[in-house]
N, CA, C and O atoms as CSV, one atom per row, in Angstrom:
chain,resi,resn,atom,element,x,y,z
A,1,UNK,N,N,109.541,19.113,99.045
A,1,UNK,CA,C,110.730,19.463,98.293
A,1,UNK,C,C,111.940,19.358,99.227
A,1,UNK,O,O,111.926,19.352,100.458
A,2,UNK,N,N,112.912,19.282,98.461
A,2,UNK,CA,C,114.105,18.611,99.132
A,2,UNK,C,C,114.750,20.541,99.255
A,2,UNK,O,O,114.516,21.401,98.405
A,3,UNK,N,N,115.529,20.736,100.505
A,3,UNK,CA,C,116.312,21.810,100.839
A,3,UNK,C,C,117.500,21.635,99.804
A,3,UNK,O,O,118.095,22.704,99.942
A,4,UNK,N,N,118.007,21.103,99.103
A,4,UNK,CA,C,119.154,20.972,98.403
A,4,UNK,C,C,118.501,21.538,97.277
A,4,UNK,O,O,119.011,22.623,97.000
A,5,UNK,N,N,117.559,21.219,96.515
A,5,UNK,CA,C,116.716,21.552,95.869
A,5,UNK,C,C,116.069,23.009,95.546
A,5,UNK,O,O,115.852,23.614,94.497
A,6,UNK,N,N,115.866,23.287,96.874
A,6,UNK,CA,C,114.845,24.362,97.041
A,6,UNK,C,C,115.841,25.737,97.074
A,6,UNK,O,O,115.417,26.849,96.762
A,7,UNK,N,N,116.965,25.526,97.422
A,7,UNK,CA,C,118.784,26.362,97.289
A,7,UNK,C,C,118.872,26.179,95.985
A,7,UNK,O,O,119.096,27.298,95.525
A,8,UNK,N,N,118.816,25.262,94.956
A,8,UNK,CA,C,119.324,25.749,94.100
A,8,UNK,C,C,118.348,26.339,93.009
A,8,UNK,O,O,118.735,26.888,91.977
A,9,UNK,N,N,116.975,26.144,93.391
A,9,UNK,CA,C,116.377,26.493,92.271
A,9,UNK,C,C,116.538,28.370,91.868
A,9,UNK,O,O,116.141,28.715,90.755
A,10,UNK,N,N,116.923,29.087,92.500
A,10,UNK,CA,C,117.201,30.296,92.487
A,10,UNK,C,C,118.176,30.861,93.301
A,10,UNK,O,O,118.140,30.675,94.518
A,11,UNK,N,N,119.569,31.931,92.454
A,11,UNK,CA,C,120.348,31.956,92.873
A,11,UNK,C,C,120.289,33.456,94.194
A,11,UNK,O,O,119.414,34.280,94.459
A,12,UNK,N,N,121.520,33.238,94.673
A,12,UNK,CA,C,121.457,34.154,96.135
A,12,UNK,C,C,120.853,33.177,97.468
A,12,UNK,O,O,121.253,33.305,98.625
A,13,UNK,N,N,119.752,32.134,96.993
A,13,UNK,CA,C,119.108,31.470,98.002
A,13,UNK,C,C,119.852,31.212,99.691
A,13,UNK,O,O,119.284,31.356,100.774
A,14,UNK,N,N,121.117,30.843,99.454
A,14,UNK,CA,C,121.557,30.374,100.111
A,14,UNK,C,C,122.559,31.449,100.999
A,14,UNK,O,O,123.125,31.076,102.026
A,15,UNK,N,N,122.673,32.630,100.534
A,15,UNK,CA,C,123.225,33.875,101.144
A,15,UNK,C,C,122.478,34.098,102.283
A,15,UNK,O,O,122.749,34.197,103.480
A,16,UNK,N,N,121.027,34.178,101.327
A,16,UNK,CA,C,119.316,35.119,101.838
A,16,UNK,C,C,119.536,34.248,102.761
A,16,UNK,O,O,120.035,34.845,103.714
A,17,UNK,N,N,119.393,32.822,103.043
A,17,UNK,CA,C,119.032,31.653,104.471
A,17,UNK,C,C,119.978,31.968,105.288
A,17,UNK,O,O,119.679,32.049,106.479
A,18,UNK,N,N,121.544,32.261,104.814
A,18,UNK,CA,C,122.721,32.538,106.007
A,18,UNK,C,C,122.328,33.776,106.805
A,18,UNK,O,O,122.483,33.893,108.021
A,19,UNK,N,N,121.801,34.687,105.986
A,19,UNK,CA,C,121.361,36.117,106.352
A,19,UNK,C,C,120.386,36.093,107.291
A,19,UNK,O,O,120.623,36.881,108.207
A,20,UNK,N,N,119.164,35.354,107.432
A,20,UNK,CA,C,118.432,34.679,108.107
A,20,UNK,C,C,118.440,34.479,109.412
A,20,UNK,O,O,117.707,34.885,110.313
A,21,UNK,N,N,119.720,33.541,109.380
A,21,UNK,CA,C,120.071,32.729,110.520
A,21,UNK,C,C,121.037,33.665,111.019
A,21,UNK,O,O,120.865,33.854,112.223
A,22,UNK,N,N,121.860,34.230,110.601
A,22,UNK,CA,C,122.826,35.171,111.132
A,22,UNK,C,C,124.605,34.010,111.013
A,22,UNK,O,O,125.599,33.836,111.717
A,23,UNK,N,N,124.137,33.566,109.828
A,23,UNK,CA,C,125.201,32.512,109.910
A,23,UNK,C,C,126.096,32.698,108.279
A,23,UNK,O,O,125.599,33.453,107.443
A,24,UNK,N,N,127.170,32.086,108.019
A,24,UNK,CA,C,127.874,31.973,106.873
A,24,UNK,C,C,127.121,31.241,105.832
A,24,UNK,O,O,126.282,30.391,106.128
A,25,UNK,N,N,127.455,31.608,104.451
A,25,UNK,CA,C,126.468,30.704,103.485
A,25,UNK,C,C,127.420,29.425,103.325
A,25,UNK,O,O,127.254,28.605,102.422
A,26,UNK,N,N,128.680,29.311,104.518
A,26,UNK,CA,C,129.336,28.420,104.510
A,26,UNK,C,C,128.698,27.192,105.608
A,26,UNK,O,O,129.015,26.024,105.833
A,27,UNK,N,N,128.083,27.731,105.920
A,27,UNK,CA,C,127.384,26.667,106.925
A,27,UNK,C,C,126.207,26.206,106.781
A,27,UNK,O,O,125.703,25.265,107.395
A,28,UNK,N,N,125.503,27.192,105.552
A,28,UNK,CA,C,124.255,27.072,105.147
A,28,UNK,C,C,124.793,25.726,103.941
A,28,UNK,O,O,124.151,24.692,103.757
A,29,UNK,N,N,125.702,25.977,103.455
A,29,UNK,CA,C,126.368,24.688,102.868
A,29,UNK,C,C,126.130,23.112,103.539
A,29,UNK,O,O,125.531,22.119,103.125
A,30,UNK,N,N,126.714,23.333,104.469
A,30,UNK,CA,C,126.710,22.125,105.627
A,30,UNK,C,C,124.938,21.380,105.617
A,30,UNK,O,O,124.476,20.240,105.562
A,31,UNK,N,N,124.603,22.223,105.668
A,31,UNK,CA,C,123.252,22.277,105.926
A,31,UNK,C,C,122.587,21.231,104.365
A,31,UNK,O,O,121.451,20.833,104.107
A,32,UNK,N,N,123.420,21.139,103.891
A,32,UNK,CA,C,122.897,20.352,102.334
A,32,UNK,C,C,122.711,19.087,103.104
A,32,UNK,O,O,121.545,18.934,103.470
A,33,UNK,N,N,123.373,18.324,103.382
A,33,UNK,CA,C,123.614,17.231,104.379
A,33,UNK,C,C,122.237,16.846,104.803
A,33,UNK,O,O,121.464,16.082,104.225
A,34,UNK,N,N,122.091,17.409,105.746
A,34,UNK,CA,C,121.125,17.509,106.950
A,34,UNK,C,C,120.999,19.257,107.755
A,34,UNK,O,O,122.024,19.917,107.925
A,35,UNK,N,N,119.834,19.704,108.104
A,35,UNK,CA,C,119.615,20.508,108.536
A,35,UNK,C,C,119.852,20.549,109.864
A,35,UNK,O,O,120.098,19.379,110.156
A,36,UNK,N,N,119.930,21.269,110.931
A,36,UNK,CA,C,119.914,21.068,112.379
A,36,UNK,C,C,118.204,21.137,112.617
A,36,UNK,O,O,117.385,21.931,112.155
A,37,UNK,N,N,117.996,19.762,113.692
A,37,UNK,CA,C,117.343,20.132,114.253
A,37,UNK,C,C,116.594,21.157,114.418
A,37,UNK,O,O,115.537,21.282,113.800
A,38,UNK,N,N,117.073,22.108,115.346
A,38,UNK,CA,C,116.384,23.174,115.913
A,38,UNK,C,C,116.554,24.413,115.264
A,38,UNK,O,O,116.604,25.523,115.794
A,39,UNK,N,N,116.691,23.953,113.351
A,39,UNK,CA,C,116.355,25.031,113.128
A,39,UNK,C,C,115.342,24.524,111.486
A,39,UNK,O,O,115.203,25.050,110.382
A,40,UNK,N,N,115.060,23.835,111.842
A,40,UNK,CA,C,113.619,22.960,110.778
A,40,UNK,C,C,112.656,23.762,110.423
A,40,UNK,O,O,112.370,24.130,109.284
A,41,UNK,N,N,111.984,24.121,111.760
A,41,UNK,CA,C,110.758,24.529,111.949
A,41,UNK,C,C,110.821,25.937,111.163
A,41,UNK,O,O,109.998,26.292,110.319
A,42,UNK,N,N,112.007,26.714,111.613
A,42,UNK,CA,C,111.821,28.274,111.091
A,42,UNK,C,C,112.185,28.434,109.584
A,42,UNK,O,O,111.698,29.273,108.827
A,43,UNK,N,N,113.162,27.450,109.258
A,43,UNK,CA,C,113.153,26.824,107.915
A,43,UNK,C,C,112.274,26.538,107.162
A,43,UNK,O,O,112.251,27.218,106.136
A,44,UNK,N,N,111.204,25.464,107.304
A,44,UNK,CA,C,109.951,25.544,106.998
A,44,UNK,C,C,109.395,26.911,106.733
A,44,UNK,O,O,109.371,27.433,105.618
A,45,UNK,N,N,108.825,27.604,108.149
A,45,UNK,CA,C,108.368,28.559,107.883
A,45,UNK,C,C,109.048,29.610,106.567
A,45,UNK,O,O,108.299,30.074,105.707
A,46,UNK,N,N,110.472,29.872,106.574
A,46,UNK,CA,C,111.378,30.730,105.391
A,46,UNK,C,C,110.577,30.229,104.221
A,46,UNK,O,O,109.732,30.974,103.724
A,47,UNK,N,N,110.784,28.999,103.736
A,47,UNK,CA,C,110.713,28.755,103.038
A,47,UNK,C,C,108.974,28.644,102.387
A,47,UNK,O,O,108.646,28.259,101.265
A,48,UNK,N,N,108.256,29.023,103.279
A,48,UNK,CA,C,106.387,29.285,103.180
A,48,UNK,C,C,106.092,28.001,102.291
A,48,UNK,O,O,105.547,27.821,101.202
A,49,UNK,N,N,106.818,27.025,103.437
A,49,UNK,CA,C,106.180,25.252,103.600
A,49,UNK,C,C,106.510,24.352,101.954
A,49,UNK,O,O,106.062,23.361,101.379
A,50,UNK,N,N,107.810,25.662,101.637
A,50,UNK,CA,C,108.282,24.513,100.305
A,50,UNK,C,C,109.159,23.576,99.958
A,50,UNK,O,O,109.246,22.856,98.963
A,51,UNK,N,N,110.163,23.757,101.480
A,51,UNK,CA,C,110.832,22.691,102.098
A,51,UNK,C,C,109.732,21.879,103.060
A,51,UNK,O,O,108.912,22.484,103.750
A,52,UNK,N,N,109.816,20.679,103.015
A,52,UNK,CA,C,108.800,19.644,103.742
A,52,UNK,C,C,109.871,19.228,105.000
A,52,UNK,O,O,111.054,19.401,104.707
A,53,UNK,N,N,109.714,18.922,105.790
A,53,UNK,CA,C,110.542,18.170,107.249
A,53,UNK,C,C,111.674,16.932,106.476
A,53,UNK,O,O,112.902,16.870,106.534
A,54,UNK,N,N,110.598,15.967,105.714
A,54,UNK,CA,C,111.552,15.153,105.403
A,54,UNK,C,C,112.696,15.816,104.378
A,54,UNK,O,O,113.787,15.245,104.378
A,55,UNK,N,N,112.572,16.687,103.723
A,55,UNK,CA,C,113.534,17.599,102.573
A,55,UNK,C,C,114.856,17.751,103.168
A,55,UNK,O,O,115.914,17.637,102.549
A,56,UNK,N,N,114.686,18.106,104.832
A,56,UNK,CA,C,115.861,18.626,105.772
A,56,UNK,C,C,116.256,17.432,106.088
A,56,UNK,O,O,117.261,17.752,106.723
A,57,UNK,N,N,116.229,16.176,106.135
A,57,UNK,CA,C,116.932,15.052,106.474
A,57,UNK,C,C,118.404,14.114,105.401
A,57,UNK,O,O,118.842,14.004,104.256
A,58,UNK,N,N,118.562,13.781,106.417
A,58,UNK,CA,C,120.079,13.003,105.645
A,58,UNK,C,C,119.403,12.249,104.400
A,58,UNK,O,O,118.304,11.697,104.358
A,59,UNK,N,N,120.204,12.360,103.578
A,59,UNK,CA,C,119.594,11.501,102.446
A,59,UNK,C,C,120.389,10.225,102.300
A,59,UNK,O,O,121.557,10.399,101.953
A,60,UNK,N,N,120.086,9.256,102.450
A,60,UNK,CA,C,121.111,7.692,102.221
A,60,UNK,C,C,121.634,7.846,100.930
A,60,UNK,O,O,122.846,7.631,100.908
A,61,UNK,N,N,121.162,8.133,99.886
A,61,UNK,CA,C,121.479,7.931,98.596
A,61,UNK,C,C,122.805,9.182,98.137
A,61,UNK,O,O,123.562,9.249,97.169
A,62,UNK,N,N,122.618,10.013,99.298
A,62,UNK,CA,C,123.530,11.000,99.359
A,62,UNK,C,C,124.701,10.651,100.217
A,62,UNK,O,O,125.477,11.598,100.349
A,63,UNK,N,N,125.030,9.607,100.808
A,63,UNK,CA,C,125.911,9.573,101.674
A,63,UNK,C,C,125.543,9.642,103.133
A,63,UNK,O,O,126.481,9.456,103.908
A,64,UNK,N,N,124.115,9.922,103.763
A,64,UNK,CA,C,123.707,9.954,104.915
A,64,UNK,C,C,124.259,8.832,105.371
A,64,UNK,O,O,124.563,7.910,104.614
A,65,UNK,N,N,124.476,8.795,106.883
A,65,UNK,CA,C,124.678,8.016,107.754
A,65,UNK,C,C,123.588,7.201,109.112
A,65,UNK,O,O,123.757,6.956,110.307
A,66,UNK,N,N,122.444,6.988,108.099
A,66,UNK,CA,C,121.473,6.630,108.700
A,66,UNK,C,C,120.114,7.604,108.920
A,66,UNK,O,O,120.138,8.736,108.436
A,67,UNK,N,N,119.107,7.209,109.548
A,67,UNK,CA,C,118.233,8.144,109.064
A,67,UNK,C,C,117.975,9.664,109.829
A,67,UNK,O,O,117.036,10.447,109.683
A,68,UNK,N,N,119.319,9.770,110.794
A,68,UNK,CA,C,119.070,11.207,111.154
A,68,UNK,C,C,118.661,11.402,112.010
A,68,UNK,O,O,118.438,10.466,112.779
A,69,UNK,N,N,118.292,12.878,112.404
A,69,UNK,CA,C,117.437,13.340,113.317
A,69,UNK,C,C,116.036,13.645,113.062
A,69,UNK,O,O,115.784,14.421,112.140
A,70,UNK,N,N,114.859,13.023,113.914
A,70,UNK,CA,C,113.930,12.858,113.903
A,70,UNK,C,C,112.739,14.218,113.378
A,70,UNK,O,O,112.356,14.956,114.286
A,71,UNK,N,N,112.383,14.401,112.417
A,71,UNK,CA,C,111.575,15.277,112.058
A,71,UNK,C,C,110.767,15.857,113.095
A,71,UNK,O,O,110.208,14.990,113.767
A,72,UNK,N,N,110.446,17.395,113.554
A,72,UNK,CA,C,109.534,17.591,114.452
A,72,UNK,C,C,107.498,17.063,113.785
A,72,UNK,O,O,106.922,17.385,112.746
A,73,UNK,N,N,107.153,16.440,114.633
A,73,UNK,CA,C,105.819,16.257,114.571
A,73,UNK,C,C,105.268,17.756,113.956
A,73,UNK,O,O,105.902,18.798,114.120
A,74,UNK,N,N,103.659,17.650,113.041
A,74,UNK,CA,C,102.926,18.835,112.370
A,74,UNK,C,C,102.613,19.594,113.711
A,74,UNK,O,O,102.980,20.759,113.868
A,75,UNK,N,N,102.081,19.056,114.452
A,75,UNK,CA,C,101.513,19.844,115.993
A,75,UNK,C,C,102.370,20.943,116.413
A,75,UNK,O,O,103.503,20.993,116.893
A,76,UNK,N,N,101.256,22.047,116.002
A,76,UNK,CA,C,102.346,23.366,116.804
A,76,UNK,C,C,103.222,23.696,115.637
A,76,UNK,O,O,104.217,24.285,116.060
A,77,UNK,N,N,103.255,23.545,114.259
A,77,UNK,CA,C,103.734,24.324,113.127
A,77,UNK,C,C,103.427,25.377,112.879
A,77,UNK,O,O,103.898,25.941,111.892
């Protein structure tokens, strides 16, 4: 499932993830885009594996600018 997706299917989602991170749900915004990196993994985990790695990546069809930053490998999830 796509993170753009997985935010909107129920509302507050995107407060609860800022709350999370200790960040604005203004940045959790940003985050529609593309996810950071180094914060995938715990993402994943939030989300109890209903965001997939590729979900957090730039989407071309969205305006991405190529294919991004490299998904972390399953090893050690």
């Amino acid at each position: 499932m796509r993170f753009t997706d997985w935010l909107d299917a129920e509302p507050g989602r995107n407060k609860a993830v800022a709350e999370h991170f200790g960040l604005t749900p203004s940045a959790i915004t940003h985050w529609r885009r593309a996810v950071p990196r180094s914060r995938m993994r715990e993402l994943h985990a939030l989300t109890q594996g209903a965001v997939d790695f590729a979900g957090m990546l730039p989407s071309k069809s969205r305006g991405g600018s190529g294919p991004g930053p490299k998904a972390p490998d399953a090893e050690g999830c």
